[in-house]
C-alpha positions as a Markdown table, in Angstrom:
| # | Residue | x | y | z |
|---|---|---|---|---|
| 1 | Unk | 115.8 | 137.7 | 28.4 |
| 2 | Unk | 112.2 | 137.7 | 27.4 |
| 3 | Unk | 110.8 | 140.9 | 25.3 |
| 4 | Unk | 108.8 | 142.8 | 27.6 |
| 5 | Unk | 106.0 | 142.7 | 25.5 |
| 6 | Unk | 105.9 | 138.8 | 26.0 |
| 7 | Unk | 106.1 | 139.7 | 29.6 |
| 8 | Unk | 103.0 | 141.9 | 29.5 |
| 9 | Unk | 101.0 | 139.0 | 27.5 |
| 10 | Unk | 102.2 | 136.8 | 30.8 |
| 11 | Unk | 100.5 | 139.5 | 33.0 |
| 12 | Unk | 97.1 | 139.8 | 31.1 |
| 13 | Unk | 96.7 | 135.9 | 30.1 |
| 14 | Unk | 96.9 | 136.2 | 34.3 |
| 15 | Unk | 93.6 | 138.7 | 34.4 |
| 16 | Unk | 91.4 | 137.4 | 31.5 |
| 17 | Unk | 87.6 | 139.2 | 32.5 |
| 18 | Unk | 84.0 | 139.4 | 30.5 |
| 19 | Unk | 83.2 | 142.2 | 27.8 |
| 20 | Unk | 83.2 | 145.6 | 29.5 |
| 21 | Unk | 84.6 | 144.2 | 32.7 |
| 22 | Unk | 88.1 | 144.6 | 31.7 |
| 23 | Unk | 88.9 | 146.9 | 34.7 |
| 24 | Unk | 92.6 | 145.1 | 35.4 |
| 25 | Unk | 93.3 | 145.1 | 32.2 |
| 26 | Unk | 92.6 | 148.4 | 31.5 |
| 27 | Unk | 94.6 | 149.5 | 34.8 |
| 28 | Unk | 97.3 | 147.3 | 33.7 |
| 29 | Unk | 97.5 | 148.7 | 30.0 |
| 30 | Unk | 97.2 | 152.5 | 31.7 |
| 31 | Unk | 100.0 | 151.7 | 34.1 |
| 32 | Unk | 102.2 | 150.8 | 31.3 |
| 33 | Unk | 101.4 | 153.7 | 29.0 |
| 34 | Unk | 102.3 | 155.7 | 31.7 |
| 35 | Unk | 105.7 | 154.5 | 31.6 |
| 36 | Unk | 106.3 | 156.1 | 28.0 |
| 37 | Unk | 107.3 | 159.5 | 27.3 |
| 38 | Unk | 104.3 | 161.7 | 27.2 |
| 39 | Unk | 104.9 | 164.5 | 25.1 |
| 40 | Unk | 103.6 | 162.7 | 21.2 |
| 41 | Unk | 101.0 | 160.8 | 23.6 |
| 42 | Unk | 97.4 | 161.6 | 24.4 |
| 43 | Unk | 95.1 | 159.0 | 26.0 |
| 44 | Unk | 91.5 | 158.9 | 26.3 |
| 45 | Unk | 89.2 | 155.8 | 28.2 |
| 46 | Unk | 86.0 | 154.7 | 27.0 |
| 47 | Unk | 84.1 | 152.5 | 29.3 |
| 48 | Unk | 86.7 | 149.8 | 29.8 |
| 49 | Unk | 88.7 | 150.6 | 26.2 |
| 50 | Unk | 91.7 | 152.5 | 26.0 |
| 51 | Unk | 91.8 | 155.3 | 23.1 |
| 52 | Unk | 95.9 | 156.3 | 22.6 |
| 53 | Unk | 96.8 | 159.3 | 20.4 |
| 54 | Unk | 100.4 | 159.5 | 19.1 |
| 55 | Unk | 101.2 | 162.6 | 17.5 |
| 56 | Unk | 103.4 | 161.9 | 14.3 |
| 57 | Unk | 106.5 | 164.7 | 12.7 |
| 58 | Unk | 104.7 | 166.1 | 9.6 |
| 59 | Unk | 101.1 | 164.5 | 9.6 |
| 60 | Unk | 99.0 | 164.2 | 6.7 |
| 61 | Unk | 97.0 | 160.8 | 7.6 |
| 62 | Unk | 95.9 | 159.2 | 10.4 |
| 63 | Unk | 96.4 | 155.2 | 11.3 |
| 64 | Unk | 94.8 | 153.0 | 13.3 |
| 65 | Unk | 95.2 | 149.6 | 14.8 |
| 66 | Unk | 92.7 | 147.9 | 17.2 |
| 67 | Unk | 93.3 | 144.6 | 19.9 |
| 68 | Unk | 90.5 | 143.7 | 21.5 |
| 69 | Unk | 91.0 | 143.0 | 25.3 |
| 70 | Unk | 88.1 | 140.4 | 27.2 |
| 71 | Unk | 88.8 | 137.3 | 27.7 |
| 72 | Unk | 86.2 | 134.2 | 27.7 |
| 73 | Unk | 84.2 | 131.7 | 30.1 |
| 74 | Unk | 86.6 | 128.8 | 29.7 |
| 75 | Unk | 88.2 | 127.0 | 32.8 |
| 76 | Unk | 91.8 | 127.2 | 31.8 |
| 77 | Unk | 93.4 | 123.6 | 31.2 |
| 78 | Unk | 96.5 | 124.5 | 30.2 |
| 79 | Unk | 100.3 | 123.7 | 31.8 |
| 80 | Unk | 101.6 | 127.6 | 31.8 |
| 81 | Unk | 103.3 | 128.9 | 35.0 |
| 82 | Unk | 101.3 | 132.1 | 34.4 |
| 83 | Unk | 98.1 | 130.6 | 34.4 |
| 84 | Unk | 94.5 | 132.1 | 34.8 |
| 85 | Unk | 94.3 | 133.8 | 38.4 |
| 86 | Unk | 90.0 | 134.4 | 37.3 |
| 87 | Unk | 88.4 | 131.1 | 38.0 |
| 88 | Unk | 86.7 | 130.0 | 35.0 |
| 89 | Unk | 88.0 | 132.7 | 32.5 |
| 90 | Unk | 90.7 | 132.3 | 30.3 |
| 91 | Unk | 92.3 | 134.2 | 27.6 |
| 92 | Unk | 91.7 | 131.4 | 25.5 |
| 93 | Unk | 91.1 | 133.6 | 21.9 |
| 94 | Unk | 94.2 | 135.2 | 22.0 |
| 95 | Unk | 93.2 | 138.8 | 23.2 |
| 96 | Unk | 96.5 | 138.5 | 25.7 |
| 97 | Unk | 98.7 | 138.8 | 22.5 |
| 98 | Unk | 96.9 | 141.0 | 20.7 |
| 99 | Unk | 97.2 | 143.9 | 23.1 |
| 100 | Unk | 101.1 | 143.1 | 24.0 |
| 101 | Unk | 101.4 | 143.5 | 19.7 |
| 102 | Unk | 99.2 | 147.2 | 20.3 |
| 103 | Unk | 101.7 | 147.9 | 23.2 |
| 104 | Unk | 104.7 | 146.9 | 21.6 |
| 105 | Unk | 102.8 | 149.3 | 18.3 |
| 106 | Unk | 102.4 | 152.1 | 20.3 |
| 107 | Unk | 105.9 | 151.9 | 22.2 |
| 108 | Unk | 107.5 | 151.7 | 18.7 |
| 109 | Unk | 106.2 | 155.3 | 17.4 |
| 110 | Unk | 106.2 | 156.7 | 21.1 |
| 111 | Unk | 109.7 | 156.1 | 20.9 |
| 112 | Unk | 110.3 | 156.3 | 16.8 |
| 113 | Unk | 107.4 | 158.7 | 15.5 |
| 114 | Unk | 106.6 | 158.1 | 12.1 |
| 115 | Unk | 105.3 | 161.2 | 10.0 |
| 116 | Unk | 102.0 | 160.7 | 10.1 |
| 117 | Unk | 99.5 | 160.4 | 13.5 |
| 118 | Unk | 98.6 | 157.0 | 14.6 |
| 119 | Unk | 95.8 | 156.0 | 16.9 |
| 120 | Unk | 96.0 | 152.9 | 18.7 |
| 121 | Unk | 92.5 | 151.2 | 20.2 |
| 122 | Unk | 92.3 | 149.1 | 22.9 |
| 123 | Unk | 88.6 | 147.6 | 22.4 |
| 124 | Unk | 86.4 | 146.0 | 25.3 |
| 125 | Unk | 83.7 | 143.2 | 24.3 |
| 126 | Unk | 84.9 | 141.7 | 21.6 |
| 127 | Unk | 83.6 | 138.2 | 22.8 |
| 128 | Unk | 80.1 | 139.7 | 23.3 |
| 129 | Unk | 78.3 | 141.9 | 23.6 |
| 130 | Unk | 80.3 | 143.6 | 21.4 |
| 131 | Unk | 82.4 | 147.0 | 21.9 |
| 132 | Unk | 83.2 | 148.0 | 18.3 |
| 133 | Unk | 80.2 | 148.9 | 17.4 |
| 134 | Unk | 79.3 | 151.7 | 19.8 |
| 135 | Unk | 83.1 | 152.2 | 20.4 |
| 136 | Unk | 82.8 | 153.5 | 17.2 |
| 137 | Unk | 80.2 | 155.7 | 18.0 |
| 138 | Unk | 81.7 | 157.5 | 20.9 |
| 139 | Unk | 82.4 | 161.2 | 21.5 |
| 140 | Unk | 86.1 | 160.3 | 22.7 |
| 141 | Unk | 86.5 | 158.7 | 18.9 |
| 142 | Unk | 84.5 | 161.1 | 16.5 |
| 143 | Unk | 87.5 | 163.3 | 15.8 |
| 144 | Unk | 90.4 | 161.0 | 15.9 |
| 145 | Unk | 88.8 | 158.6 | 13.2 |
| 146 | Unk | 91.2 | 156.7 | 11.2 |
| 147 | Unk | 92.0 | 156.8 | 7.9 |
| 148 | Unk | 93.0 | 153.3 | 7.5 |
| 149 | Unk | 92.5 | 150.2 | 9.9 |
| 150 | Unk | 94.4 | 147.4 | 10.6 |
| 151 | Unk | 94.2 | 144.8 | 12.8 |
| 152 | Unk | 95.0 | 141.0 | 13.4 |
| 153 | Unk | 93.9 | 137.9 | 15.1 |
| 154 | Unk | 96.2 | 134.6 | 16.3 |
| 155 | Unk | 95.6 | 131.9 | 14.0 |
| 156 | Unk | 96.8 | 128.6 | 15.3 |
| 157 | Unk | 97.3 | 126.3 | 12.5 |
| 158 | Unk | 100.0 | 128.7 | 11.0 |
| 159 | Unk | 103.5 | 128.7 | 12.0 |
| 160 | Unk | 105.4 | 131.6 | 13.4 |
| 161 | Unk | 106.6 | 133.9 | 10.5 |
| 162 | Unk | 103.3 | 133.6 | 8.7 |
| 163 | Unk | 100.8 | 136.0 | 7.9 |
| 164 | Unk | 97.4 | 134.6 | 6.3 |
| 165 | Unk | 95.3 | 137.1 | 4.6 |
| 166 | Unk | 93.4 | 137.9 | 1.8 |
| 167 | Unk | 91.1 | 140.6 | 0.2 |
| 168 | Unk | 87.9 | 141.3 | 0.5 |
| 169 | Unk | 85.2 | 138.8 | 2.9 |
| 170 | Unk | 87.8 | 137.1 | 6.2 |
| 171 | Unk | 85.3 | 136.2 | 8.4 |
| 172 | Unk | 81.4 | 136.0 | 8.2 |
| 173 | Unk | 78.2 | 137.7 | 9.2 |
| 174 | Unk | 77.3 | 136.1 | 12.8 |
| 175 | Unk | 74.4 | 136.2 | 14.8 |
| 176 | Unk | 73.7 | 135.0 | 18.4 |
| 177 | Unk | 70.5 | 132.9 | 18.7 |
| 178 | Unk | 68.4 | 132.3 | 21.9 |
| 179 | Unk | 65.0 | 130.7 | 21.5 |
| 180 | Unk | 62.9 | 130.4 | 24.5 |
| 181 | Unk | 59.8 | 127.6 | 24.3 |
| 182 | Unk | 56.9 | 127.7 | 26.8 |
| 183 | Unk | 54.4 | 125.2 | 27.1 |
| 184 | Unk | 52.4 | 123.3 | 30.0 |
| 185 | Unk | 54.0 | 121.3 | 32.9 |
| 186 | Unk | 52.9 | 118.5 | 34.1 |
| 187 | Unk | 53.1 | 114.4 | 36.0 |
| 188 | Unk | 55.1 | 112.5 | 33.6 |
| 189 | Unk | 52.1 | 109.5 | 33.9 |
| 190 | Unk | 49.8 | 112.2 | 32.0 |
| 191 | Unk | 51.3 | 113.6 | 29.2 |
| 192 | Unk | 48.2 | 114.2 | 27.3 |
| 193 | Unk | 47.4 | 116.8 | 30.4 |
| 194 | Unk | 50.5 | 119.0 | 29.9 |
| 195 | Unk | 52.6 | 120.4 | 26.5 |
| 196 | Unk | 56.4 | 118.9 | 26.5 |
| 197 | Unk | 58.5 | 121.9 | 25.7 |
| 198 | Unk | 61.1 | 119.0 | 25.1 |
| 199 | Unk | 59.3 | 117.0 | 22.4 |
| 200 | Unk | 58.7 | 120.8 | 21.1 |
| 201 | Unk | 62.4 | 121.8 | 21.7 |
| 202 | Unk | 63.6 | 118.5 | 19.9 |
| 203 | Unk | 61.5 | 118.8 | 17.4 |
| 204 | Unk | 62.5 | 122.2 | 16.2 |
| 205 | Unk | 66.2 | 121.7 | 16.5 |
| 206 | Unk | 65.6 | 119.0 | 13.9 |
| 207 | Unk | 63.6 | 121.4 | 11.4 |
| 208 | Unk | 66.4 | 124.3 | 12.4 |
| 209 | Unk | 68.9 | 121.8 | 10.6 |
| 210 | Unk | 66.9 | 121.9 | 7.2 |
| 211 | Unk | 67.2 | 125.4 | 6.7 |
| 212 | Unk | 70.6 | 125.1 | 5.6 |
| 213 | Unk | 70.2 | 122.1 | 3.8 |
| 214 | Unk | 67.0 | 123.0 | 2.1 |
| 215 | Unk | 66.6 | 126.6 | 1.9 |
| 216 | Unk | 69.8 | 128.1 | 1.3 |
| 217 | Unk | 72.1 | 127.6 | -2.0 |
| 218 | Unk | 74.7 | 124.8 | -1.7 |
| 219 | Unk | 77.5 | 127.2 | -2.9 |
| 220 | Unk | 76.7 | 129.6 | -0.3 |
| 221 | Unk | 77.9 | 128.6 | 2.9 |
| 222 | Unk | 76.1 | 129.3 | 5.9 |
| 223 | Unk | 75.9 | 127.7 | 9.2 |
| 224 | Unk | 73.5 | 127.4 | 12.0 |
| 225 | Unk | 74.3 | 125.7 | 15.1 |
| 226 | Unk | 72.8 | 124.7 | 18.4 |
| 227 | Unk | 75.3 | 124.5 | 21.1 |
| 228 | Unk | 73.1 | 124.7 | 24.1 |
| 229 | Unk | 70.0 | 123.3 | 25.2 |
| 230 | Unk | 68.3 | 123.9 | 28.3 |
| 231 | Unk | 64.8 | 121.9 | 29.5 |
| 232 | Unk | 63.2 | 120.3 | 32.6 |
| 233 | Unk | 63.6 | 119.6 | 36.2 |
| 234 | Unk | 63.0 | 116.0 | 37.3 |
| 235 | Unk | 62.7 | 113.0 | 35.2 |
| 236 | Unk | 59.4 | 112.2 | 36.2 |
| 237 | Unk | 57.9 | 115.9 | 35.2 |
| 238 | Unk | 57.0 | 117.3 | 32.2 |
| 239 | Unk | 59.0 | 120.1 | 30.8 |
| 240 | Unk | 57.1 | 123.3 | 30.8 |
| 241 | Unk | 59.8 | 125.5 | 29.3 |
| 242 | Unk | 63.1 | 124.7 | 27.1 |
| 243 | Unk | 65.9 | 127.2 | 25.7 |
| 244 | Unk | 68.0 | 126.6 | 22.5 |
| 245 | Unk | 71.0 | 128.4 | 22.3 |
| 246 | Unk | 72.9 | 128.8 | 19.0 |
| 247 | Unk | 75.0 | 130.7 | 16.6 |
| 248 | Unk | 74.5 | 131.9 | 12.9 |
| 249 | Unk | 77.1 | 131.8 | 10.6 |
| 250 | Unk | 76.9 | 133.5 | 6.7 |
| 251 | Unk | 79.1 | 134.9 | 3.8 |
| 252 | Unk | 76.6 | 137.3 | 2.5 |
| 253 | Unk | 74.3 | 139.5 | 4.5 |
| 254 | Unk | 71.3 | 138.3 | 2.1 |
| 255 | Unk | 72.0 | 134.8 | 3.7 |
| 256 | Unk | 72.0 | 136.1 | 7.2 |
| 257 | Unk | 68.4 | 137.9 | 6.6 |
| 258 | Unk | 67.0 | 134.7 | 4.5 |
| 259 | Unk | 68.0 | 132.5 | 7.6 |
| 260 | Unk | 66.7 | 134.7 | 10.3 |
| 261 | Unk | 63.3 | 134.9 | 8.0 |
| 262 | Unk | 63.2 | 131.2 | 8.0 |
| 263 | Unk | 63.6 | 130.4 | 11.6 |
| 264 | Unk | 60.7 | 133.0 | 12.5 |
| 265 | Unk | 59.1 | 130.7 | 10.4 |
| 266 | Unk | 60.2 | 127.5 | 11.8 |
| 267 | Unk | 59.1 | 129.1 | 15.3 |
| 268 | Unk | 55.6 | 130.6 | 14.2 |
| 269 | Unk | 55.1 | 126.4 | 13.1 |
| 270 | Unk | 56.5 | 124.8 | 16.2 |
| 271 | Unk | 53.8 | 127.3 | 17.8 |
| 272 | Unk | 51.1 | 126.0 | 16.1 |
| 273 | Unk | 51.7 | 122.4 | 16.4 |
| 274 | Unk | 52.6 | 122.5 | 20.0 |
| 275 | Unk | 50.1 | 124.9 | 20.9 |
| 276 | Unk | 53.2 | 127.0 | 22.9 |
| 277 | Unk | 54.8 | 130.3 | 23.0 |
| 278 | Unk | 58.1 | 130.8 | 21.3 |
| 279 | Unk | 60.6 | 134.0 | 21.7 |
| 280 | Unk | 63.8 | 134.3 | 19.5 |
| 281 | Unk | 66.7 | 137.0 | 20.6 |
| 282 | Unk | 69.3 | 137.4 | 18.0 |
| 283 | Unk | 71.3 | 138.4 | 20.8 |
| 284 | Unk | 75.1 | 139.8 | 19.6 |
| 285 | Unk | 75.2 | 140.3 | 15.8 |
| 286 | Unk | 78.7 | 140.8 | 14.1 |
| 287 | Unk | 79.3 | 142.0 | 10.7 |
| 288 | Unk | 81.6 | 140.2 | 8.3 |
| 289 | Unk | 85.0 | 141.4 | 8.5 |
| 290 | Unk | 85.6 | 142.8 | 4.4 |
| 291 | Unk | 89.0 | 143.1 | 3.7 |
| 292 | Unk | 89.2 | 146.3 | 1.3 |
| 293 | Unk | 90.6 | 144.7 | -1.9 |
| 294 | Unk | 93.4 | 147.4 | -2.6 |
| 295 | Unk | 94.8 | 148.1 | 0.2 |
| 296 | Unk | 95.3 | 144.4 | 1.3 |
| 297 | Unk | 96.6 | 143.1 | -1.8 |
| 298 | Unk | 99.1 | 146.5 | -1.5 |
| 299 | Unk | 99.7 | 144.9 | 2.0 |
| 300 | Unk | 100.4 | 141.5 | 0.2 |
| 301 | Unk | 102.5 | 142.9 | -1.9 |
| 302 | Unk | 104.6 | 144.2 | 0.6 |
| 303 | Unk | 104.9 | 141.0 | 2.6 |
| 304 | Unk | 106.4 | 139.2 | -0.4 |
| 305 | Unk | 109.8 | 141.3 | -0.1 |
| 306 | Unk | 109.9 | 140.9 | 3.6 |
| 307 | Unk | 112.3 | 138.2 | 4.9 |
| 308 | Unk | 111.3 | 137.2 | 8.2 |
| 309 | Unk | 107.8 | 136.6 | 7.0 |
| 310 | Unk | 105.6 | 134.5 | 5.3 |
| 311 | Unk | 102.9 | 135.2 | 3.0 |
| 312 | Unk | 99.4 | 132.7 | 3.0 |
| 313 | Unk | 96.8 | 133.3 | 0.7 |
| 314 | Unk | 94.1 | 131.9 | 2.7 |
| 315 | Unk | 90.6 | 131.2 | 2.5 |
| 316 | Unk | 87.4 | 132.6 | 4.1 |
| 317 | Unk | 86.7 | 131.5 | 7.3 |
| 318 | Unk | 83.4 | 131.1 | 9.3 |
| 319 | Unk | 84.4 | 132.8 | 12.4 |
| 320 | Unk | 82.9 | 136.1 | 13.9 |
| 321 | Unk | 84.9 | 139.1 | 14.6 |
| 322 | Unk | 83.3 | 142.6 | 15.3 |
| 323 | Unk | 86.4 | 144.5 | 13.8 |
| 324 | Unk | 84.1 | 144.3 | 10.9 |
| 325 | Unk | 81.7 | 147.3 | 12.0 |
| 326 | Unk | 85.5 | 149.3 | 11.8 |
| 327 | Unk | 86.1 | 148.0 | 8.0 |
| 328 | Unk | 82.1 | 149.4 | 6.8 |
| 329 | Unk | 83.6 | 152.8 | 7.9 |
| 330 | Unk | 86.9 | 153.1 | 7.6 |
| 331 | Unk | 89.5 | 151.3 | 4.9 |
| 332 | Unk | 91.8 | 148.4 | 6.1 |
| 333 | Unk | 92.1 | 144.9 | 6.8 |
| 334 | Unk | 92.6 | 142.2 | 8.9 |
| 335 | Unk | 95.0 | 139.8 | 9.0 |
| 336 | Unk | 95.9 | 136.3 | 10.8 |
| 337 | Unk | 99.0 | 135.9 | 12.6 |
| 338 | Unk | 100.6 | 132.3 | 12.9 |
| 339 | Unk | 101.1 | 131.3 | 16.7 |
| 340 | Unk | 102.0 | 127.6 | 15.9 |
| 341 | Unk | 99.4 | 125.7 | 18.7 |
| 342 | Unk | 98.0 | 122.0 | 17.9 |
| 343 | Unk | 94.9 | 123.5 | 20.8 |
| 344 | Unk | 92.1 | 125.7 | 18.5 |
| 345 | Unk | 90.7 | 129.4 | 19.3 |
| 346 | Unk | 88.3 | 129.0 | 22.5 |
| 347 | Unk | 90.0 | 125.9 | 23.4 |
| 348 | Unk | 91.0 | 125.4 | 27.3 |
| 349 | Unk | 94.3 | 124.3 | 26.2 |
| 350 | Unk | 95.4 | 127.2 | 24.2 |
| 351 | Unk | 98.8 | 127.8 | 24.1 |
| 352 | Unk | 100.1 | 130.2 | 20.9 |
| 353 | Unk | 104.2 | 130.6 | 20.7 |
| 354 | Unk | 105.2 | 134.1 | 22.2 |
| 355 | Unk | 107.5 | 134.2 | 19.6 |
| 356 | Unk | 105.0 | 135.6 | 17.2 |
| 357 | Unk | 104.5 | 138.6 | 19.6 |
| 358 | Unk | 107.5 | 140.1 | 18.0 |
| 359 | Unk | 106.8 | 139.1 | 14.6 |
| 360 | Unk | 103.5 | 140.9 | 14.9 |
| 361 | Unk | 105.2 | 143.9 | 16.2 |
| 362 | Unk | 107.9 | 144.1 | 13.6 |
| 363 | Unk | 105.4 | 144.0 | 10.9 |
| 364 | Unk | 102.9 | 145.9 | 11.6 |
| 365 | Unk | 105.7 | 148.8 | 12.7 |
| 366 | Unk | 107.0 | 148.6 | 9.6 |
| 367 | Unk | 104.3 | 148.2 | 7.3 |
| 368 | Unk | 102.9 | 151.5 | 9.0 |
| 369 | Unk | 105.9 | 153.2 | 8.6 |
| 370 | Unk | 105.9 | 152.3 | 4.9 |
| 371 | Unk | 102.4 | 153.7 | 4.1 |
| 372 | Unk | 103.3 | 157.1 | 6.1 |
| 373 | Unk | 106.6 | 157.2 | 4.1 |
């Protein structure tokens, strides 16, 4: 018989939908809530978020735990029975598990209070373009702040039963990057007439790549890459516009304000020698996710004389994750959570093992019970 939290990832894998669009999901996660008993339970909304209160027996601390809920614009290529039902979105980063581990959290001390209160956060726009951030700022928020935060995210390469973590910087500083070029169309048979945004377009792409090779310190990592690009109509027509899109990867914020310094500069030169207009929007900018050193090595600690887990050390990683706005307010961690899949995060093929649903929900129960205790 499967665990009904596995049954309620099966339902939202099902309704995957953009950054504060999650209106299934949200009714889905309201209908179940609904289910529980009421009287330790208060529950707020916040645009498409879910805020849930539970009351604990002799409070002195307040806990939190956050799942983020969109999913992503990927075409779902997987063999599931309980495939996509949103043509060309996909859960395909895991968000379907991480709110069936924050159900299966909040059913646990609904049912089993611990002593002290425990707020659970169901939080839009992870993917972009980013909920934490003014989730954090909302009314419905300001006076049920945590104390501590913890949260984690599916980590594919592990197997079930492990838990990878480590203190202080997770995941990096990230930074969308859009850069528009316009310049002057024209007939392909008289290019000295018109200004090829594609030669300009190419041309700075190249110059983008130098920046990390010839600005930045080897030892520091940092990343800067150009996913997407965007330019002309016809092949007999000279390009008049072109659009790079990109991401921006650091360990340090120092490295993410060098960077962004330098490709203002790259631009201001591709201007000049081109003769052409060129816009950069940073778009979504995430901070890095720092793990506070004590309390995750505590958390460590505690994993070690646990038997149905198993404790990584890992490294940093260069992925983005906007749970780090939470950690510059509030104390915590996050944590990855082996789901055993040869398919990567944002991969069409995706498919984690369910069985790590109730590892999840095990552990993070009973961690939080250990730190009220």
């Amino acid at each position: 018989m499967l665990s009904p939290f596995v049954e309620l990832r099966r339902q939202l894998h099902q309704i995957p939908e953009p950054g504060f669009q999650e209106f299934k999901t949200q009714q889905l996660l309201l209908e179940q809530l609904a289910k529980l008993p009421q009287d330790r339970l208060t529950i707020r909304t916040w645009r498409t978020g879910i805020l849930v209160y539970i009351k604990g027996l002799n409070p002195t601390k307040r806990f939190g735990y956050r799942a983020d809920m969109d999913g992503l614009p990927i075409t779902e290529e997987t063999t599931l029975p309980f495939p996509s039902q949103h043509p060309g979105y996909m859960h395909a980063c895991g968000h379907d598990f991480h709110m069936s581990i924050g159900m299966g959290v909040v059913t646990h001390f609904t049912e089993n209070p611990m002593q002290d209160d425990l707020i659970v956060l169901f939080q839009p726009a992870e993917e972009g373009p980013g909920g934490a951030l003014p989730m954090l700022a909302a009314e419905e928020l300001q006076d049920w702040m945590p104390d501590q935060m913890v949260a984690l995210h599916i980590a594919p390469e592990y197997p079930v039963g492990t838990i990878a973590v480590r203190p202080e910087i997770l995941f990096a500083n990230t930074s969308e990057l859009f850069i528009d070029l316009l310049g002057k169309g024209g007939h392909a048979a008289y290019p000295h007439q018109a200004n090829d945004m594609i030669i300009a377009a190419t041309q700075m792409v190249g110059q983008l790549q130098t920046i990390v090779s010839r600005n930045v310190n080897p030892l520091d990592s940092t990343v800067i890459t150009i996913g997407k690009m965007e330019a002309g109509t016809k092949q007999n027509i000279i390009a008049e516009k072109a659009r790079l899109e990109g991401t921006i990867r650091t360990l340090s914020a120092a490295s993410m304000n060098k960077i962004k310094g330098r490709i203002e500069a790259v631009a201001a030169g591709i201007e000049a020698s081109f003769e052409c207009q060129v816009t950069i929007d940073w778009g979504s900018n995430y901070r890095q996710v720092y793990n506070d050193p004590a309390l995750t090595v505590e958390f460590m600690d505690w994993l070690r004389e646990r038997d149905n887990v198993t404790l990584f050390e890992c490294t940093e990683a260069m992925t983005g994750e906007d749970f780090g706005y939470f950690l510059e307010k509030i104390p915590g961690f996050m944590f990855w959570l082996g789901v055993d899949t040869p398919h990567g995060l944002h991969n069409a093929k995706l498919d984690p093992d369910e069985r790590a649903i109730d590892v999840a929900i095990d552990t993070i129960t009973a961690y939080l019970r250990y730190k009220s205790s």
